[in-house]
C-alpha positions in Angstrom: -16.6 -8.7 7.7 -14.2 -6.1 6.8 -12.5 -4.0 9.8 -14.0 -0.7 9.7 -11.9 2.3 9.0 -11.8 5.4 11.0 -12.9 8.7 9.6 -9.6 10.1 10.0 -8.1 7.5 7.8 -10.5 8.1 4.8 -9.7 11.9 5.2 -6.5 11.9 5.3 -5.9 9.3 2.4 -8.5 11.5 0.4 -6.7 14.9 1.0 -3.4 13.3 0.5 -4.3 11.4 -2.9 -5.5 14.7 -4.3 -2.5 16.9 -3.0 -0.4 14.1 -5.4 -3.0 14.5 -8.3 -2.6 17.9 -8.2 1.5 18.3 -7.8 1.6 15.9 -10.6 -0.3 17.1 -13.4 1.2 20.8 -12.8 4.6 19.0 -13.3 3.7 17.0 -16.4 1.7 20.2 -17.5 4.6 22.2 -16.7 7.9 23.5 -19.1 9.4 19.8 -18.5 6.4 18.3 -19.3 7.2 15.3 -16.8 4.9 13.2 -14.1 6.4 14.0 -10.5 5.3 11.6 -8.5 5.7 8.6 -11.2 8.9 6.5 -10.4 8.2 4.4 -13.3 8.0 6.2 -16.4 10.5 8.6 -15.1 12.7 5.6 -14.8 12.2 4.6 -18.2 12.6 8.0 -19.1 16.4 8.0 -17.6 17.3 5.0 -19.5 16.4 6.2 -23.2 17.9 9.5 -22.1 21.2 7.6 -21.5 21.1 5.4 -24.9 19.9 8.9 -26.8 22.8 10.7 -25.8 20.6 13.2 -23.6 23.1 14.1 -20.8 20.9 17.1 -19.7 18.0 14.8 -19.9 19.3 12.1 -17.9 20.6 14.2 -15.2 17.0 16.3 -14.2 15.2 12.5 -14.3 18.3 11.2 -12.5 18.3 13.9 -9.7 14.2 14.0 -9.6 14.4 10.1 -8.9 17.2 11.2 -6.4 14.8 13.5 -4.8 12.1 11.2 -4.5 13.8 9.0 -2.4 15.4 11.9 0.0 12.1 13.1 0.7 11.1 9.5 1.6 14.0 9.4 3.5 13.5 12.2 5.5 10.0 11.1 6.5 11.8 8.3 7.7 13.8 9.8 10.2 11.3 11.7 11.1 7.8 9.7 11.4 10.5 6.3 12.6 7.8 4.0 11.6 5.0 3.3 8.5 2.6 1.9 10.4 -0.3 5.1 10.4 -1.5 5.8 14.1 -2.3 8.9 15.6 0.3 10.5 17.5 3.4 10.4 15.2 4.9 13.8 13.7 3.0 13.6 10.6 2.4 17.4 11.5 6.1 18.2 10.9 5.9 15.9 7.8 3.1 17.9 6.2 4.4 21.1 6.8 8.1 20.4 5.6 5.6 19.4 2.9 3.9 22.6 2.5 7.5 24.3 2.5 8.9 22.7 -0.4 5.9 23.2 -2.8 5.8 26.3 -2.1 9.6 26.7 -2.3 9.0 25.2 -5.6 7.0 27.8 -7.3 9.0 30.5 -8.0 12.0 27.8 -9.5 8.9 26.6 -11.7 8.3 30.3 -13.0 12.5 30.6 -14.0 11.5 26.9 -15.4 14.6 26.0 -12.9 15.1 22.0 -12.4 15.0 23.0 -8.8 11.2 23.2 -9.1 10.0 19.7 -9.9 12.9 18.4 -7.9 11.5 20.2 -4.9 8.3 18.8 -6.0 9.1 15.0 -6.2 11.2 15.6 -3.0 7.7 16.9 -1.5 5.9 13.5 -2.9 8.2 11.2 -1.6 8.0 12.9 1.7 4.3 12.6 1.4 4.0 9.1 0.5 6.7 7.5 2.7 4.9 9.4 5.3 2.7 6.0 6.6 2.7 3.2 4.2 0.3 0.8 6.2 -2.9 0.8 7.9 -4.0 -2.0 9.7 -2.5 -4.4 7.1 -3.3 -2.7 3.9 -0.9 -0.8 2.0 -1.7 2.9 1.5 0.1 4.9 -1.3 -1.1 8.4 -1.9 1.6 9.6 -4.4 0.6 7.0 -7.3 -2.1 4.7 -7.9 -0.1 1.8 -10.2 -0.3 -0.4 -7.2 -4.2 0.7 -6.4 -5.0 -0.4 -9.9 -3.4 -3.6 -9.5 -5.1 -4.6 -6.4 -8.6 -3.7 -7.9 -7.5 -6.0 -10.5 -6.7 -8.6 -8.7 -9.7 -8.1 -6.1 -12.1 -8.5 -9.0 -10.3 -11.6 -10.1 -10.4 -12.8 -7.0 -14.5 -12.0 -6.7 -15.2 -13.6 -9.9 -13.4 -16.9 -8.6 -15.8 -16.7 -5.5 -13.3 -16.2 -3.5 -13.8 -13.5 -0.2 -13.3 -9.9 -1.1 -11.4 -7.6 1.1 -14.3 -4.5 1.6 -11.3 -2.4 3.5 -8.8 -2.8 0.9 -11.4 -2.2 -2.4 -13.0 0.7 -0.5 -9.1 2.4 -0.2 -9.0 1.4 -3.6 -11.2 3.2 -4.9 -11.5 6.0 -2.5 -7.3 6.7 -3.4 -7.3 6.4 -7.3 -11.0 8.4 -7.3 -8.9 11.5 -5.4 -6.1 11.7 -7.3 -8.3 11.7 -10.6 -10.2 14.8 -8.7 -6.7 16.0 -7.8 -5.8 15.7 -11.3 -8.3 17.5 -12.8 -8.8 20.2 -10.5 -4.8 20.7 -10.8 -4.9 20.8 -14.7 -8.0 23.8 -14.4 -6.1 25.6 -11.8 -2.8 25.1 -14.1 -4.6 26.7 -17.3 -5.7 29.6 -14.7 -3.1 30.3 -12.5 -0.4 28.6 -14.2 2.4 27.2 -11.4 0.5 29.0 -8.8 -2.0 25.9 -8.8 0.5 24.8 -6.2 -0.4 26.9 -3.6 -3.2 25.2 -3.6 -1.7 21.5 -2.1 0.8 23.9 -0.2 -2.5 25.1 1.9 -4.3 21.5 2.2 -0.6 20.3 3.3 0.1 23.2 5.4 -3.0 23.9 7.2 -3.1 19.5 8.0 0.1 20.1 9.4 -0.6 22.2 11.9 -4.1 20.7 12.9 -2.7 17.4 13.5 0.7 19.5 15.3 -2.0 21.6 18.0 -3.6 18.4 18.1 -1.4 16.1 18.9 0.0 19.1 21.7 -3.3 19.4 23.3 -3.7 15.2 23.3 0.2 15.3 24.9 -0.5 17.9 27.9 -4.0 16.4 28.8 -3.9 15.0 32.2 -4.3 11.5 32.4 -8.0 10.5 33.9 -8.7 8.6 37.0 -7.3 4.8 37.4 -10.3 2.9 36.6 
C-alpha cells in the first residue's frame, strides 16, 4: 500500500504548481513571448538563436537560463538540503520568492529583460526549494518529468506490474495545478495584464510567512515532560 501523504504535502505541492502555471504563461503571454520556467525549449531556443545570428536573442535565453540556476542556487544555500520536512527555511525561500515577482512587474511593464529574468530566477528558487519527498521526486516549476512518470506508471499497470498510488496521485495532483495555474494566469493576464503576478506574489508571500511564525512558535515551545 502506498505511504500516505500528509495534508501539508498535497497543499503545498498544489499552491506551488499553480504559482509556476501562473508565472509561466504571463511570461510566454508577455512582450517576449517566452515559457519561464521551461529549461527545455528555452534551451533549444538559445541554440537556433546562435546559428540565426540573433545575438540579442541568445543573450535574454542565455541569461534567463542563467537565472534559473541562481535562483536554484540560492535555495540551496539556503534550505541546505532537498529532502522536504518541516522545519527548514522554506519561509525565507518563499518570501525571497514573493520579492522577486513582484520586483519583476514593473521591468515587465518597461518590457525590460530584467522582468522575466527576475521571473525564472523566482522559479528556480521555487523549484530547487525541496526536490524529494519520501522518495518521490517533486517538481513544481514544470511538469515534463510528471508526464513521463504517468507514462511510464500506466505502462507499468498495463504490464501488471504494482503501481505506485503516492507517486500517480503527485502526478496528477502537480500537472492538474499548473494547468489551473495556467489558465487562471492567462484570464488574469488578458485583465490585468503583468499585474497577474501579484497574484503568485501573495500565495508566495503570505506561505512564507505562515510557515516563518510557524516554524518560530514550533522553535520556542517548551519541550514536554520525559516520557
Amino acid at each position: 500500500m502506498a505511504e500516505r501523504l500528509a495534508t501539508w504535502v498535497w497543499v503545498g505541492a498544489a499552491a506551488l504548481a499553480s504559482v509556476a502555471g501562473i508565472v509561466n504563461v504571463v511570461g510566454f503571454l508577455g512582450f517576449q513571448q517566452q515559457a519561464v520556467t521551461h529549461l527545455t525549449g528555452n534551451t533549444s531556443l538559445l541554440a537556433a538563436a546562435l546559428v540565426g545570428g540573433k545575438p540579442g536573442l541568445a543573450i535574454g535565453l542565455g541569461a534567463m537560463l542563467a537565472a534559473f540556476v541562481g535562483g536554484a542556487m540560492l535555495s540551496g544555500l539556503i534550505v541546505q538540503d532537498s529532502t522536504l520536512r518541516l522545519g527548514r527555511r522554506y519561509g525565507v525561500v518563499l518570501t525571497i520568492e514573493s520579492l522577486m515577482l513582484l520586483a519583476a512587474v514593473p521591468l515587465f511593464r518597461q518590457q525590460h529583460l530584467a522582468g522575466p529574468i527576475l521571473a525564472a530566477m523566482a522559479c528556480g528558487l521555487q523549484n530547487a526549494m525541496a526536490t524529494t519527498y519520501s522518495g518521490a521526486l517533486v517538481r513544481t516549476s514544470h511538469v515534463s518529468g510528471m508526464f513521463t512518470d504517468l507514462g511510464i506508471m500506466l505502462g507499468h499497470a498495463v504490464r501488471g506490474l504494482p503501481l505506485s498510488q503516492r507517486r500517480l496521485a503527485l502526478c496528477a495532483l502537480v500537472t492538474c495545478f499548473f494547468f489551473l495555474g495556467g489558465i487562471a494566469g492567462a484570464w488574469l493576464f488578458g485583465w490585468l495584464g503583468y499585474a497577474a503576478l501579484y497574484l503568485p506574489a501573495a500565495l508566495t508571500g503570505g506561505t512564507g510567512l505562515g510557515y516563518f511564525l510557524y516554524r518560530q512558535l514550533t522553535l520556542r515551545r517548551p519541550p514536554g515532560p520525559p516520557l
